[in-house]
C-alpha positions in Angstrom: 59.0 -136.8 124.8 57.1 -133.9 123.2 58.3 -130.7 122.6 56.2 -127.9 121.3 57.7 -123.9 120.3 56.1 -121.2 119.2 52.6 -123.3 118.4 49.9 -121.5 116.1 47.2 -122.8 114.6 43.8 -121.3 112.7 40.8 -123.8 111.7 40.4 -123.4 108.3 37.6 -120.6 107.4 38.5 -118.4 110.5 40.5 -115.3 110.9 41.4 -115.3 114.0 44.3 -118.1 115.8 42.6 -120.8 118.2 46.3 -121.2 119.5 48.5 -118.1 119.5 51.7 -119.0 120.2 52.5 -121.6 123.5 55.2 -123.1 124.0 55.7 -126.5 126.7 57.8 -129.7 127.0 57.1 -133.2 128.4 59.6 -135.2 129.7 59.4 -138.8 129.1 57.2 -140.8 132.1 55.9 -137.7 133.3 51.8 -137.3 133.5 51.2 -133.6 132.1 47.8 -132.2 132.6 46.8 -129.7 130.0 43.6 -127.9 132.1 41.4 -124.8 130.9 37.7 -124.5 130.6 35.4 -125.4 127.0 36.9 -123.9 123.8 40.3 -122.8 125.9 42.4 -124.8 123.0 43.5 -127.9 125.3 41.5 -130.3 122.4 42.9 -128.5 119.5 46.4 -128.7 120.7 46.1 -132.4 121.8 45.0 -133.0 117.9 47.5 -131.6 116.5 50.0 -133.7 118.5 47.9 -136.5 117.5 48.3 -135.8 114.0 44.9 -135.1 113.2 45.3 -131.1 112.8 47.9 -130.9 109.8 48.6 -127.0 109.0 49.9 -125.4 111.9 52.9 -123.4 112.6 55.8 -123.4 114.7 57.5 -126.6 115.8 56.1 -129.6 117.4 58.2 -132.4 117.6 57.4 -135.8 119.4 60.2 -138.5 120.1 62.7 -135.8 118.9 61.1 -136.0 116.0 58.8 -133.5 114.0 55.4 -134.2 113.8 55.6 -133.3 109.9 58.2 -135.8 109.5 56.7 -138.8 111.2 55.4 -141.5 109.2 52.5 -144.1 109.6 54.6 -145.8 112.5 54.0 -142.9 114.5 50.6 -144.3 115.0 52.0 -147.5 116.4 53.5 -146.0 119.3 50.7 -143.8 120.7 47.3 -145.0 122.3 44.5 -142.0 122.1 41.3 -141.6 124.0 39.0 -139.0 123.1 36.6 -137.4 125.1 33.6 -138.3 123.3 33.9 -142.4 123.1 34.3 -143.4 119.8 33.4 -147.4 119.2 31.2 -149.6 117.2 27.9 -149.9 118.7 26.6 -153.1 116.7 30.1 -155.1 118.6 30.4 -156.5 121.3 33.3 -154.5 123.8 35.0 -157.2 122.8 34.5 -157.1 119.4 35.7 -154.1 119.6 39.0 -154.4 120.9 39.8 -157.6 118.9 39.0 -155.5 115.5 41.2 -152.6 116.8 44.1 -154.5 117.8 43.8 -155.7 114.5 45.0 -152.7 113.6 48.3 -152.7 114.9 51.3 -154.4 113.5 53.2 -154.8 116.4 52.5 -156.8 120.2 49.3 -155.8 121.4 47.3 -156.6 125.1 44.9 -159.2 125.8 41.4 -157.4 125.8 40.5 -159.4 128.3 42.8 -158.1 130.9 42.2 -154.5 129.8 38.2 -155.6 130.3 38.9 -157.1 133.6 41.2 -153.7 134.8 38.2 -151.7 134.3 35.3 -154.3 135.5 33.5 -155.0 132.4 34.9 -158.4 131.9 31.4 -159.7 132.7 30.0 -157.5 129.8 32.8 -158.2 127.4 30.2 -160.1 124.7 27.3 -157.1 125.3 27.0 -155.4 122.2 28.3 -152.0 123.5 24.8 -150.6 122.1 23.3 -151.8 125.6 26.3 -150.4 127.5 25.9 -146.7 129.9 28.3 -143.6 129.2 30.3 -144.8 132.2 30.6 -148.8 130.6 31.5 -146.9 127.2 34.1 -144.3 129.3 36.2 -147.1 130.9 36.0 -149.0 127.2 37.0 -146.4 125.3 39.6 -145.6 128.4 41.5 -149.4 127.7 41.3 -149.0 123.9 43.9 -146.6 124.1 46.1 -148.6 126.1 46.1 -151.6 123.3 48.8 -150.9 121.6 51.2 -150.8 124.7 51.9 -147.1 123.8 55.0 -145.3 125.0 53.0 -142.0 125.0 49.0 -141.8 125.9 46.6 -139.1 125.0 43.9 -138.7 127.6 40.7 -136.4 127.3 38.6 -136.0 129.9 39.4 -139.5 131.1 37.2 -139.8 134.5 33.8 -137.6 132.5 30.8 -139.5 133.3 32.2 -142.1 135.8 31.0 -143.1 139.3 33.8 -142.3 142.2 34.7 -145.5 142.4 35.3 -146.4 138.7 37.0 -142.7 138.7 39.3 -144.0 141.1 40.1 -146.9 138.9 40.8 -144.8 136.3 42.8 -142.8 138.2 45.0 -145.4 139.5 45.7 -147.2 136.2 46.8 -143.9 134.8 49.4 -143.7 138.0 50.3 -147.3 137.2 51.1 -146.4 133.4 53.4 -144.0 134.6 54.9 -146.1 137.3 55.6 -148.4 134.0 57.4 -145.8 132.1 54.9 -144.3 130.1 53.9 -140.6 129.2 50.8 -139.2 129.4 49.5 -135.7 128.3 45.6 -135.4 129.9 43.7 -132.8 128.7 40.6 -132.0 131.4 39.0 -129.0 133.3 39.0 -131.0 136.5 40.8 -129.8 138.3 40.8 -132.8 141.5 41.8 -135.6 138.7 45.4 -133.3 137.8 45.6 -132.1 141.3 45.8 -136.3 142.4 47.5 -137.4 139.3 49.6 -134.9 137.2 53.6 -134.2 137.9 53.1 -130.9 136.4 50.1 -129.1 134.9 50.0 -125.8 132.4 46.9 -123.1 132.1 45.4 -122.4 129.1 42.6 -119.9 128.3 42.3 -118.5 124.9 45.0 -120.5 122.8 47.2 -118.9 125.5 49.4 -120.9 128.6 49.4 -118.6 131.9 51.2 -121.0 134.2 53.0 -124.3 134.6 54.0 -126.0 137.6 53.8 -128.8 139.7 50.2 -128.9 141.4 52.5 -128.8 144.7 54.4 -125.9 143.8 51.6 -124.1 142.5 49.3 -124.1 145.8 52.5 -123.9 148.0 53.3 -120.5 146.8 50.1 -119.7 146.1 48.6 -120.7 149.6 47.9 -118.8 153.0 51.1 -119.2 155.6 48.0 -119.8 158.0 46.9 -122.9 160.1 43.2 -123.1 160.7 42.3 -124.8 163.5 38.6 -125.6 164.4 37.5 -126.8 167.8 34.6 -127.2 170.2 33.6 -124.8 172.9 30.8 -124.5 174.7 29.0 -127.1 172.6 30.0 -125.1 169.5 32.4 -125.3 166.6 34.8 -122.4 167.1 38.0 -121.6 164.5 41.0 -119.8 164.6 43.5 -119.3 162.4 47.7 -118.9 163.2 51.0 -118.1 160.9 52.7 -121.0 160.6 55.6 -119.2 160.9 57.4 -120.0 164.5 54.1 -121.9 164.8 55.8 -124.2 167.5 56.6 -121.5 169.6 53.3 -119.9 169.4 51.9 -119.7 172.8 48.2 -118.9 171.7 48.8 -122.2 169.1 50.0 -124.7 171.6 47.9 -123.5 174.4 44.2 -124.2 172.0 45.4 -127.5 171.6 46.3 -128.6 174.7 42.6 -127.2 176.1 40.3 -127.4 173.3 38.3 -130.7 171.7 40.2 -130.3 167.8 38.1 -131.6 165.7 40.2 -130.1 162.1 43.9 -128.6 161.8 44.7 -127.5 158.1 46.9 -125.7 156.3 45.6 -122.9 154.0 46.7 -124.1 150.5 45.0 -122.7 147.8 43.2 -125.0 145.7 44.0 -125.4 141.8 40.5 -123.9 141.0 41.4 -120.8 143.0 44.8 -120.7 141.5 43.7 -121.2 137.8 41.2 -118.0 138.7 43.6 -116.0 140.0 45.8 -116.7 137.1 43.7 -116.3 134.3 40.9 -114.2 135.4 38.5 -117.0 134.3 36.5 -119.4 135.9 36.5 -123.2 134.6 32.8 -123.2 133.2 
């Protein structure tokens, strides 16, 4: 679905590259997370891909085509959300919606069922001036899906939300994929791409350390230990054991067999930890 080589790209005025150089694929259907802290370049790459950033260098093409080459049409068969909600305040939601699907020439959803996917069917004639960051979020979420796009741009999709509505988010994205669609998320949280990207890639610097699946990554990068906690003498007590010939492990079998457990886990590292190690940065 996108393929990018040898990507450079310098904001007019500076001297020095924002993105030196990185190079990445998507495969069609997949959910790529793009994850690094403020001004790591995820935002400038995404706009480039987008279209918005025109002079950069090396090759980035986008349903085998190059992004230099593509015409208006392009537009037609990607759905964007930024991370900053971008929508008429004087509208209603959906006002909104109506006036952007306008927009399109081809098939587009009923706003109503993108309203009532997120919960703000109820609010769909409040001017979206009266509307909170998380009723703007979830709005801005569904415009990008209005156009029945075969590739969505997400930034920062779950920023502001309530766990619940975060959830919702969440899920819908897994649905999208489920319905053959490609998504490229941009974030630096790291929980969303852990519980919804097939493969993530670390970028600090205009520069990609690492890509993997979120699975992979912590596998290899994990402890081979078990931690077990347990109570003892009316206190919590831990201990931890290779998981190596762990079924065989005397010291293993016997705790469990005597002890109240109250947690077994495995010692995987987190992606936070991972991304640290990686990059030598943190995510702030």
């Amino acid at each position: 679905m996108i393929e990018i080589k040898n990507l450079k790209y310098t904001y007019p005025g500076n001297s020095e590259e924002t993105i030196h150089g990185i190079d990445f694929h998507i495969e069609k259907g997949e959910i790529f997370g793009f994850l690094g802290p403020s001004g790591a370049g995820k935002s400038t790459t995404q706009k480039i891909i987008i279209g918005i950033l025109k002079q950069y260098a090396g090759q980035v093409q986008v349903f085998g085509k190059e992004l230099r080459d593509q015409k208006n049409d392009y537009y037609e068969k990607i759905g964007v959300e930024f991370e900053f909600p971008n929508l008429y305040t004087k509208l209603t939601a959906l006002e909104n919606l109506r006036f952007f699907a306008s927009l399109y020439n081809g098939e587009t959803e009923d706003p109503l069922r993108l309203l009532e996917l997120v919960g703000l069917a109820d609010d769909a004639d409040t001017r979206v001036a009266g509307y909170s960051k998380g009723m703007k979020m979830r709005l801005n979420f569904i415009r990008a899906l209005l156009n029945k796009p075969e590739l969505i741009f997400l930034d920062e999709p779950t920023s502001g939300l309530d766990p619940v509505n975060a959830k919702n988010i969440k899920n819908l994205i897994l649905e999208k994929r489920a319905e053959g669609k490609t998504v490229f998320l941009t974030t630096h949280n790291m929980t969303v791409a852990d519980e919804v990207c097939d493969r993530v890639a670390f970028i600090v610097d205009g520069q990609i350390r690492l890509i993997d699946s979120p699975r992979e990554l912590k596998i290899r990068n994990g402890k081979k230990n078990v931690r077990v906690e347990y109570r003892q003498n009316g206190s919590t007590m831990t201990r931890e054991f290779a998981m190596k010939n762990i079924g065989s492990n005397t010291d293993f079998i016997d705790l469990i067999k005597s002890k109240e457990i109250e947690t077994i886990h495995t010692q995987e590292a987190s992606l936070e930890d991972i991304f640290i190690q990686a990059t030598g940065r943190s995510l702030k």
